[in-house]
N, C-alpha and C positions, 0 to 999 in steps of 0.2 A: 352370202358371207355373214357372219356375226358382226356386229357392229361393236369393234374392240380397241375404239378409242381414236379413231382419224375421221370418225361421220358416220353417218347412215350412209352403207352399200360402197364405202371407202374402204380398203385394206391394202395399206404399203406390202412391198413384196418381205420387207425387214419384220413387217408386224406377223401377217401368214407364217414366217420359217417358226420364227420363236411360240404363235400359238400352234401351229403341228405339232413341233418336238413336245412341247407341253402334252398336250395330247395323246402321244404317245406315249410320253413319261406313266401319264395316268394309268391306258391302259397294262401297259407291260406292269406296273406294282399292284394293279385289279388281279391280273393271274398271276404274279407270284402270291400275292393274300389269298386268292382259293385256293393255291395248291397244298397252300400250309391248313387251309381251314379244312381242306378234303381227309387232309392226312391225319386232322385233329379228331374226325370225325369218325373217321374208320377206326382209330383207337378206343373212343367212346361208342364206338354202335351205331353210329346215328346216318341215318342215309343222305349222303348230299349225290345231287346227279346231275349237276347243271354244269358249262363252261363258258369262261369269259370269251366273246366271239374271237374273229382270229382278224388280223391286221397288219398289213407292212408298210413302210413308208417306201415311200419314192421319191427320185429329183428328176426332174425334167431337162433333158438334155437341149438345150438352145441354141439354134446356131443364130449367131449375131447377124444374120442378113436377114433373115424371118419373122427375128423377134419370138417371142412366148409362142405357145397353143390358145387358143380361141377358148379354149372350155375354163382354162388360168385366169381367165379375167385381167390380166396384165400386158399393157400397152410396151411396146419396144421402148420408147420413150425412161418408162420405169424402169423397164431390164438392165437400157444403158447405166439410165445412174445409180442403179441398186448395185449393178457389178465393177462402177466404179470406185464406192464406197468399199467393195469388199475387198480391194484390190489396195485400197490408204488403209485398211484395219485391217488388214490380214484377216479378215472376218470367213464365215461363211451366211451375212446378210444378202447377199445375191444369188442365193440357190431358190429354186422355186422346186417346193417339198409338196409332195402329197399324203393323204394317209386314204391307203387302198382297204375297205372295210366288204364282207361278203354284202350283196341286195339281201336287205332287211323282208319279208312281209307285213303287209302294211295293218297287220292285226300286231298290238303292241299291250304289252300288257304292264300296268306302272306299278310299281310295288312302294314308293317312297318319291318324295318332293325334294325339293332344295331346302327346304327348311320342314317337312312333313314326314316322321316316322312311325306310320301304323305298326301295328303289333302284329297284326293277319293271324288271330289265334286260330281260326277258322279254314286255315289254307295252309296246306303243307309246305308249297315253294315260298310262299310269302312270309309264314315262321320262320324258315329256313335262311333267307336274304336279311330277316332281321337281326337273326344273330349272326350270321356274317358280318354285319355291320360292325356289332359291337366286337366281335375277335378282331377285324382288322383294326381298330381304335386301339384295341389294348395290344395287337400285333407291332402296332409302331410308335406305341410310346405315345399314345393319347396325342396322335400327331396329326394322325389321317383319319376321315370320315368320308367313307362312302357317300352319296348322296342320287337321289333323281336314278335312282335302281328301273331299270327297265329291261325285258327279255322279250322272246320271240322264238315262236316252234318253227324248228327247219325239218322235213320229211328228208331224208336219206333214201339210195336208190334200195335199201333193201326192206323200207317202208320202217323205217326205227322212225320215233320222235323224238329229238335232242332240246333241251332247252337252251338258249344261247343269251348269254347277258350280256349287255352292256351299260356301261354308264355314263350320263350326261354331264356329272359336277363332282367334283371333290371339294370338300372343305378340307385343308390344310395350315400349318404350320410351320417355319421353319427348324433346324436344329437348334436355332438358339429360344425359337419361342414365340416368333415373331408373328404376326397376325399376317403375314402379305402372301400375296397369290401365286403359290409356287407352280400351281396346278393350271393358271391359266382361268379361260373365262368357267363363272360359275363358282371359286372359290370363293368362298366368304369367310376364310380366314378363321382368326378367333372365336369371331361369335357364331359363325356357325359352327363348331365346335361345342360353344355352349349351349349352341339351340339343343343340339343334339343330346345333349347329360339331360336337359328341362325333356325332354320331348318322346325317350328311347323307352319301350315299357320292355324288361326281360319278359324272353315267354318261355317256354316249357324244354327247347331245346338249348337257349341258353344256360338251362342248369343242367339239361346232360351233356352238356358240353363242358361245365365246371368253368362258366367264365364269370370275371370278379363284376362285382355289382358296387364298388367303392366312386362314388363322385355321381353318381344315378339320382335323378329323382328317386322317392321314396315310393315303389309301386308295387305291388304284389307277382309274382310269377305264377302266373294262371296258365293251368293247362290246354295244352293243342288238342284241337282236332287233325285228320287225315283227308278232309275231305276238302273238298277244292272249291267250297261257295267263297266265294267275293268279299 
């Protein structure tokens, strides 16, 4: 478990539902932003070939004599009073969610930090995720920022190789402006947003991509290579 505000290796069943959903919020707006950034791309030429991995949520069915599943890490004890709670708020703070994601290989490849955005002029996928970054930023209104970008090659049964993204943090904003963690853990709000404008260097497909460069550090768009060194 993440440590998300009730202790080390603590997580109320109320804390877990709200960071899932969050979680999930993230990734379902990670693949609506590529599908808009694929669509952008294919109009300008430029080759994207990666997808955001795939993921569902779940709730775990409880029968009240049992208590949770073993793997939940949630005592009966909590079940009772989290479904008691949901029961005076009409809530759904008593569901115990899961987020079902494909087995990863444990070869991970990191393209960007929480607060760390290379440029990878040198690497086709990694120019490529960098300016994803910046479209999805300017896709939502200098609201959202990708962060902690990391993928992983899946082999298919007809020997294809897919790239599959996921991500670890978003920096977010809300609609009014507001610096707080809409994303859950990892968001760093405002200033990670502004890490992000000090930190982002345009590379070569950001400009055949035609995306704006207003609010950037002042840095050169230096051309890509194709080749895949590090």
């Amino acid at each position: 478990f993440f440590n998300i505000g009730a202790g080390e290796g603590v997580v109320e069943i109320q804390e877990n539902y709200h960071q899932v959903v969050k979680e999930v919020t993230r990734l379902s707006k990670a693949g609506y932003f590529l599908k808009r950034f694929i669509l952008e791309a294919n109009k300008q030429a430029v080759d994207i070939t990666q997808g955001v991995t795939e993921f569902k949520l779940g709730v775990e069915v409880v029968q009240d004599t049992c208590g949770p599943s073993k793997a939940s890490g949630f005592s009966l004890d909590q079940y009772q009073l989290a479904s008691s709670a949901q029961i005076e708020s009409e809530s759904n703070h008593g569901i115990i969610v899961w987020l079902f994601e494909p087995r990863r290989s444990s070869t991970v490849s990191h393209w960007s930090g929480t607060n760390e955005y290379p440029p990878w002029h040198r690497n086709k996928l990694g120019s490529t995720l960098n300016a994803f970054t910046h479209y999805t930023y300017l896709l939502s209104l200098e609201s959202t920022v990708l962060a902690d970008l990391q993928s992983v090659l899946r082999v298919g049964f007809i020997l294809m190789q897919h790239t599959h993204l996921f991500i670890q943090a978003t920096t977010t904003i809300d609609e009014d402006g507001n610096g707080i963690q809409v994303c859950g853990v990892g968001d760093h709000g405002m200033a990670g947003i502004n890490t992000f404008l000090e930190k982002h260097e345009c590379v070569d497909r950001c400009k055949q991509l035609r995306l704006q460069r207003g609010g950037f550090a002042t840095k050169p768009a230096l051309e890509d290579s194709d080749d895949n060194e590090d």
